[in-house]
C-alpha positions in Angstrom: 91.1 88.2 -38.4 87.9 88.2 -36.3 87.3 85.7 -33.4 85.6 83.2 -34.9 88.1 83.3 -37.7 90.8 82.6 -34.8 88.8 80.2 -33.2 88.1 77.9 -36.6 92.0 78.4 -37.3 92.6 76.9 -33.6 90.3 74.0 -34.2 91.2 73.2 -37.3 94.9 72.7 -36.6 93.5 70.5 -33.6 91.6 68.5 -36.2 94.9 68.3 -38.7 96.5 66.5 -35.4 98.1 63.4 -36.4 96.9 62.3 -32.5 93.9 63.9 -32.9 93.3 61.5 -36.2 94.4 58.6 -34.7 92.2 58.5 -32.4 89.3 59.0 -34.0 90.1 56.4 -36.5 90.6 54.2 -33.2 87.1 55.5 -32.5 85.3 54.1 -35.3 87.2 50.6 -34.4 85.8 51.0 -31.0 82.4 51.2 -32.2 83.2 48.2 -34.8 83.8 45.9 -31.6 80.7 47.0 -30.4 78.8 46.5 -33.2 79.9 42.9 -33.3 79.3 41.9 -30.0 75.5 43.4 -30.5 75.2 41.3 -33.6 76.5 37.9 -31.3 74.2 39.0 -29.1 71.0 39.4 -31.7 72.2 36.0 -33.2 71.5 34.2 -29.6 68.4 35.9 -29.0 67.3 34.2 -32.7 68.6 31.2 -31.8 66.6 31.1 -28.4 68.9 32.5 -26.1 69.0 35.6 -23.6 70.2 38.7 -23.1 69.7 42.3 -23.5 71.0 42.9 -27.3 72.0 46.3 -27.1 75.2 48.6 -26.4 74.8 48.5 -23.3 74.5 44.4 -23.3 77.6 44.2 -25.4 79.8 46.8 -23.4 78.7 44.5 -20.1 80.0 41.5 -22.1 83.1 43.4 -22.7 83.1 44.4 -18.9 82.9 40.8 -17.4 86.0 39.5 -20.2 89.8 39.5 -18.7 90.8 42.9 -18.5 87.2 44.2 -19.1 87.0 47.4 -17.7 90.4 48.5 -19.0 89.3 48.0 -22.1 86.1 49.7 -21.4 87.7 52.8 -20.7 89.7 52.4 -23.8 86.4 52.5 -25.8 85.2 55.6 -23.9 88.2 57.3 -24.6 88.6 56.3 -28.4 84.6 56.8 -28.7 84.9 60.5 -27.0 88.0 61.6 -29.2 85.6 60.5 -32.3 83.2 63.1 -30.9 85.4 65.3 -30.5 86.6 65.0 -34.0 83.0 65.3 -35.6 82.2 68.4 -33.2 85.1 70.2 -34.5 84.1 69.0 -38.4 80.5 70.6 -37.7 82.7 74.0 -36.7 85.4 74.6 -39.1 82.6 73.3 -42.0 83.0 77.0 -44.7 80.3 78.3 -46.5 77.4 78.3 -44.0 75.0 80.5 -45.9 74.3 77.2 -48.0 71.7 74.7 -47.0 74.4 71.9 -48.1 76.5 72.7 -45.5 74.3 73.4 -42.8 72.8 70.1 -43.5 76.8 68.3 -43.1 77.2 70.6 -40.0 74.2 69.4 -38.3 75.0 65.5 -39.4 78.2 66.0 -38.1 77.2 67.4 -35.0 74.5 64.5 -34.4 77.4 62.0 -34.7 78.9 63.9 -32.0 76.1 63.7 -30.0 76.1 60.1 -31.0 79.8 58.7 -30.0 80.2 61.1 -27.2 76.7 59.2 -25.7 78.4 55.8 -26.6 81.5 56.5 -25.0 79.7 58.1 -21.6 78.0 54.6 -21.5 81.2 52.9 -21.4 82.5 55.2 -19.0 79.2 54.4 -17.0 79.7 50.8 -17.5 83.2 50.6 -16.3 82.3 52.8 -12.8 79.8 49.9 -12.4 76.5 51.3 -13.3 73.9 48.9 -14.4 72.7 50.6 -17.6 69.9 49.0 -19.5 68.7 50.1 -22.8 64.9 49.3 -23.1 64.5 51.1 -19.3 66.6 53.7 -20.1 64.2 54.4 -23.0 60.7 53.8 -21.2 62.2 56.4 -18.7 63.2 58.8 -20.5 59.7 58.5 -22.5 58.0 58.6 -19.0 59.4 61.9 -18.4 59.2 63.2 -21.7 55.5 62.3 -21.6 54.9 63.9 -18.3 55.8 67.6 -20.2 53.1 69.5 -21.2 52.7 68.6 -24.9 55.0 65.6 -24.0 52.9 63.5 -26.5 53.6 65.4 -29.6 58.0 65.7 -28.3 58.1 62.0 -28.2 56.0 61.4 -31.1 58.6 64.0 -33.0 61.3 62.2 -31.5 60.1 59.0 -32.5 59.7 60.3 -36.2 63.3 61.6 -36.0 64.7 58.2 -34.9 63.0 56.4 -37.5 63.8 58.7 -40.1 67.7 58.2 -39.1 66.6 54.9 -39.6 65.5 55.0 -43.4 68.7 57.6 -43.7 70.9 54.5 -43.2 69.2 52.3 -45.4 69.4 54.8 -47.8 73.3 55.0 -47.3 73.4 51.3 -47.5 71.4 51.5 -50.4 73.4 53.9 -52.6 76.2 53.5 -51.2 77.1 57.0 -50.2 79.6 56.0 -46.9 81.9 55.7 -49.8 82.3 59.5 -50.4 83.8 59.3 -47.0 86.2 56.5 -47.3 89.0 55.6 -49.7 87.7 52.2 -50.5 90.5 50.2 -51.5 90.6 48.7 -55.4 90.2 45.0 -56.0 87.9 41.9 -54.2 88.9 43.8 -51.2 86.8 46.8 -52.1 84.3 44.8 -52.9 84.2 43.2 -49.4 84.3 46.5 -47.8 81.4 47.5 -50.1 79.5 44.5 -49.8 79.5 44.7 -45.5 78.7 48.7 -45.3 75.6 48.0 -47.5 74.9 45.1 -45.5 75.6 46.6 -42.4 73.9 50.3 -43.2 70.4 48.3 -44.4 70.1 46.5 -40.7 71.3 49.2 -38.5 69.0 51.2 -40.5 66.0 48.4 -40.2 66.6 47.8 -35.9 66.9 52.1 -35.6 63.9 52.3 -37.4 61.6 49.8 -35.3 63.0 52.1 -32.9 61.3 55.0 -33.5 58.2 53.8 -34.4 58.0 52.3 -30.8 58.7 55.5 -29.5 55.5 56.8 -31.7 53.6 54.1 -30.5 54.6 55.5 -27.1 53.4 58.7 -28.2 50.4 58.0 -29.0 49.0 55.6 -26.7 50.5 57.7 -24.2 52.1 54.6 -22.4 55.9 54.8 -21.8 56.2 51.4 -21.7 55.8 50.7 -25.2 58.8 52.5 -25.9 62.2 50.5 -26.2 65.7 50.2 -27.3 67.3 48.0 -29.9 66.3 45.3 -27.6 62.8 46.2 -27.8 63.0 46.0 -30.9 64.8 42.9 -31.6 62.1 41.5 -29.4 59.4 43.1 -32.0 61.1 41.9 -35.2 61.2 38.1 -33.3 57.5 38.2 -33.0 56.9 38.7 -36.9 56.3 36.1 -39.3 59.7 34.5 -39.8 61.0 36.7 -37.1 63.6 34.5 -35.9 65.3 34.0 -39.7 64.6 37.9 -39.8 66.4 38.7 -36.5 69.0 36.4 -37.2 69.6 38.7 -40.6 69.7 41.4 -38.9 72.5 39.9 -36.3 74.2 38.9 -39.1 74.3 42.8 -40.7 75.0 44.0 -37.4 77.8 42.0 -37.3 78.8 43.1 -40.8 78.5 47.1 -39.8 81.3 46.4 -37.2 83.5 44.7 -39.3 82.9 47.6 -41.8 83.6 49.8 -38.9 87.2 48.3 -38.6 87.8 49.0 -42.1 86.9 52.8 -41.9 89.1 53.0 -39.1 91.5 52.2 -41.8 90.5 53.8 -44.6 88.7 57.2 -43.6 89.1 60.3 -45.1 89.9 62.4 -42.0 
């Protein structure tokens, strides 16, 4: 048995960890309550109101509740163990030589990227760090746009952001978080259904306003037309009927997280 043979063997009896697995399910759980608290959020910015409608708006909101920051680190802990558990997927994936698999090793890896980034923000939140979104993106941007070639990086990453975008609407579209889910028979099936679809389409819509922010960025070379999902909330209120429109896409926010609490559940880890 060669190294990397060992070394898959080793990770996957980490991932085949009843602790392991329950974690990560508490991960996706973690991320549902977050989800939902964005989508409260969106729905008072259609409704008027203020605030910065983001993850890092809704982990705040979390922070200043009873028992806040305990529960903050919670999240970071649940949301880290669900990186975990994707990074180990991406390595312990067989059959490498295809193009199938590397495409499932490098979505698996992204999530990673994704949850372990979540959970650092909660982390961040909980120490006290004043973490905002839209900044944090016009910054990053700034920097990015300082590089040689800067331009054409954040136009590419820009692209790539909205194009996870459309991936999610696709998802929500046909339906294809089911291959990773035992979806239960019955009208409860059909709720679970119903609120990924739901949920996939306006993740998929706010991610991909996203990224074409970060083109417009890009291109104008002006950082501060880049953004987060507050940005653009705040893009999608200024279109005709953007308040109904915003308001939707609350709403499906909303719907992803309570989705989120039923993978928790029903998973196939």
């Amino acid at each position: 048995m060669t190294l990397a043979d060992t070394a898959r063997s080793a990770a996957r009896q980490v991932e085949s960890s009843p602790l392991v697995r329950a974690l990560a399910r508490g991960g996706y759980a973690a991320s549902g309550v977050v989800h939902v608290l964005i989508g409260l959020l969106v729905l008072t910015l259609a409704f008027g109101g203020s605030g910065e409608a983001d993850h890092s708006g809704a982990l705040r909101a979390i922070a200043g509740a009873p028992l806040g920051l305990a529960v903050l680190w919670i999240i970071a802990v649940l949301l880290w163990a669900l990186a975990l558990y994707h990074l180990i997927e991406a390595f312990v994936l067989r059959d490498a030589s295809t193009a199938k698999t590397w495409g499932r090793r490098i979505s698996e890896a992204g999530q990673a990227v994704v949850f372990a980034a979540l959970g650092t923000v909660s982390a961040s939140v909980a120490l006290g760090a004043r973490t905002e979104g839209n900044r944090s993106a016009e910054d990053a941007s700034r920097g990015v746009l300082e590089l040689p070639g800067g331009g054409i990086v954040l136009a590419l990453v820009g692209i790539g952001v909205a194009a996870g975008g459309a991936a999610f609407v696709v998802m929500g579209v046909m339906r294809s978080f089911e291959k990773k889910m035992t979806i239960p028979s019955g009208a409860l099936g059909t709720f679970v259904t119903t609120l990924g679809v739901v949920g996939y389409i306006a993740k998929g819509i706010a991610l991909a306003i996203v990224g074409v922010l970060l083109v417009v960025a890009a291109v104008t070379s002006d950082a501060s037309q880049a953004g987060g999902l507050d940005d653009a909330f705040d893009t999608l209120r200024g279109l005709f009927l953007g308040p109904l429109l915003v308001a939707l896409v609350g709403v499906g926010f909303i719907a992803y997280g309570l989705f989120l609490f039923f993978r928790a559940r029903y998973a196939r880890l």
